[in-house]
N, C-alpha and C positions, 0 to 999 in steps of 0.2 A: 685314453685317447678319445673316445667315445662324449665323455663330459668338458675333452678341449675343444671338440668338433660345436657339441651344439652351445657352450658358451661363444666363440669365436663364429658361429652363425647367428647368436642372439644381438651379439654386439654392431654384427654387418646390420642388421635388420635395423635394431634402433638408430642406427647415424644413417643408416637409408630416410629413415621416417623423418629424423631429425632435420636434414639436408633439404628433403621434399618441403615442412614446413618454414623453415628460413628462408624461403624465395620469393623475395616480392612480388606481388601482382606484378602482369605486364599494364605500364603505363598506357592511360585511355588516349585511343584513336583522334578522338575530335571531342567536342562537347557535349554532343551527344551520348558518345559512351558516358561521358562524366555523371549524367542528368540518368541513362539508362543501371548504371549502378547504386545509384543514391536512390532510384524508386524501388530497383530490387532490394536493398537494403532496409527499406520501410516496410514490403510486402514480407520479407523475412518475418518480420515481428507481429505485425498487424492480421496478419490473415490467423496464424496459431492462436494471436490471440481471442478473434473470432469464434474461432475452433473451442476452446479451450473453455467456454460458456457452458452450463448445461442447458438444451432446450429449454429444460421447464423455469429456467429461469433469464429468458432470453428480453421477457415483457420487466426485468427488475431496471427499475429507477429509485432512488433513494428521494424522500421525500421531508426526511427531517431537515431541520437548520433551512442553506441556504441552496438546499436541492429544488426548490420548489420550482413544478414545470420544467422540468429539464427533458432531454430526451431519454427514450428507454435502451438499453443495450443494445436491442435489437433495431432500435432507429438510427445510431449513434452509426450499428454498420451500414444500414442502409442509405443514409445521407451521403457517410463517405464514397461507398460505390457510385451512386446517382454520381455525384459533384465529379470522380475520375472519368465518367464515361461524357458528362457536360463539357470539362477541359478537353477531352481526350476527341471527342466531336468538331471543338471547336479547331485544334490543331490540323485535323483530319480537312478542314472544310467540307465535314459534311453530318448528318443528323445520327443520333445514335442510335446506333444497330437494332436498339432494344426499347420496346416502352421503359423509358426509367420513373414517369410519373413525377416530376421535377425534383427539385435537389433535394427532398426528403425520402425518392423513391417510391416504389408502387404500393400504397396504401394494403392492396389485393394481398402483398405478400408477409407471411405469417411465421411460417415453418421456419428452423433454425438452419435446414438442407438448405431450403432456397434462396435462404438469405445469405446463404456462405457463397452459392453456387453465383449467385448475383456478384457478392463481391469480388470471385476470385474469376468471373469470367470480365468486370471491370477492369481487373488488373491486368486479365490479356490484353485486351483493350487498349490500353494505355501503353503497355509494352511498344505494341504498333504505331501510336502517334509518336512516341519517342523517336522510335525510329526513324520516320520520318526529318528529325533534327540533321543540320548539315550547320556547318560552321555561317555557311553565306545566307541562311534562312533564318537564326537567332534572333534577331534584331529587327525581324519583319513582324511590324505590326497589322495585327489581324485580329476579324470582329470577336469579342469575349464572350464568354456564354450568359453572364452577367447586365451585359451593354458594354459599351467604349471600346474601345480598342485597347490590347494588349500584345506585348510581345510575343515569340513564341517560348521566347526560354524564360519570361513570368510567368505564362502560363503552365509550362512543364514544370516548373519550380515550385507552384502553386500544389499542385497534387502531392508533390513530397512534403510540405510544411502541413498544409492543411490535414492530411490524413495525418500525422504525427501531434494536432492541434488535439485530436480525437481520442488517437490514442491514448493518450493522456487521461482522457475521463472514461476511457475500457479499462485502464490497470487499476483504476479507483473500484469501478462496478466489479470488476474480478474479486480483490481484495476486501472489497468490504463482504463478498460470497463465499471470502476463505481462500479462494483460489488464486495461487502464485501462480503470475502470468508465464506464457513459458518463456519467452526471454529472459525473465527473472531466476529462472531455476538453474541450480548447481549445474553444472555438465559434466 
C-alpha cells in the first residue's frame, strides 16, 4: 500500500509539473510588453554573461588576425551599458541619471564589480523607459541620443539588437578564455 501511495503521489506530482510547464505565456498587453520581454530576454544572457568573465581577465581583447584594436571585454560591457542608459535618456526625455562618460562609458571605471554594477543598474534603467512605451506613443518621433530624430519603438528596439550586436563578441572573448558562456551551458 505504502509503494502505491507514494508512486500514485509521484505521478500527481510530475503531471502537476508537467501541466504547469505546458502553458503558454499569457499574450503581451500592448507593445510595450512585447519590446519589455525581448529586452528581458537579452539581459537573461547578457548580464551572466558579463558575470561569467574572470576579473583578471576582464582587460582580455584578442589581438591576433583581424582583432586588431577592437574593444576589451570589459569595454565591450561598458559601451553596451553607456549606449542602454543613452537610448534609455533619450526615451525618458531626460539626461541620464548617471555620469556614463559617452557611449564607451566612464574611462574612471576599472573593476569587474563596477562594471557589472554599471551594466545591471543600465538595465534598470532601461526597464523604466520601456515602460514608459503605450501603443499611441510608438511612432512618436523624438530627438536620438545620436542626433536626428527617431521613433520611440526604434529606439527601444535599438537596445535589444545592438546589446545582442555585442553579445556576440563576449561569447567569442569567453571562449576563446575556455569559458562556455552560460547561455551555452547544458541545463
Amino acid at each position: 500500500m505504502n509503494k502505491l501511495f507514494t508512486t500514485v503521489s509521484l505521478l500527481l506530482c510530475l503531471m502537476g509539473i508537467a501541466a504547469a510547464q505546458s502553458t503558454p505565456p499569457k499574450p503581451p498587453a500592448n507593445a510595450g510588453e512585447v519590446i519589455e520581454r525581448q529586452f528581458s530576454g537579452m539581459e537573461r544572457e547578457f548580464v551572466p554573461a558579463a558575470e561569467a568573465m574572470p576579473a583578471d581577465k576582464y582587460d582580455f581583447a584578442p589581438t591576433q588576425g583581424e582583432f586588431k584594436g577592437v574593444r576589451t571585454f570589459a569595454q565591450e560591457v561598458k559601451h553596451v551599458a553607456a549606449v542602454n542608459y543613452m537610448i534609455s535618456a533619450a526615451l525618458l526625455g531626460e539626461k541620464p541619471p548617471v555620469e556614463i562618460g559617452g557611449e564607451n562609458g566612464p574611462d574612471s571605471m576599472k573593476s569587474k564589480d563596477d562594471i557589472v554594477k554599471f551594466l545591471k543598474d543600465s538595465c534598470a534603467y532601461t526597464h523604466k523607459a520601456i515602460a514608459t512605451l503605450t501603443d499611441k506613443n510608438l511612432v512618436e518621433m523624438i530627438p536620438g541620443p545620436f542626433g536626428g530624430k527617431s521613433s520611440r519603438l526604434g529606439l527601444a528596439n535599438s537596445t535589444i539588437g545592438h546589446s545582442f550586436d555585442h553579445y556576440g563578441q563576449m561569447v567569442e572573448y569567453l571562449r576563446m578564455n575556455g569559458i562556455i558562456p552560460p547561455a551555452s551551458r547544458q541545463q
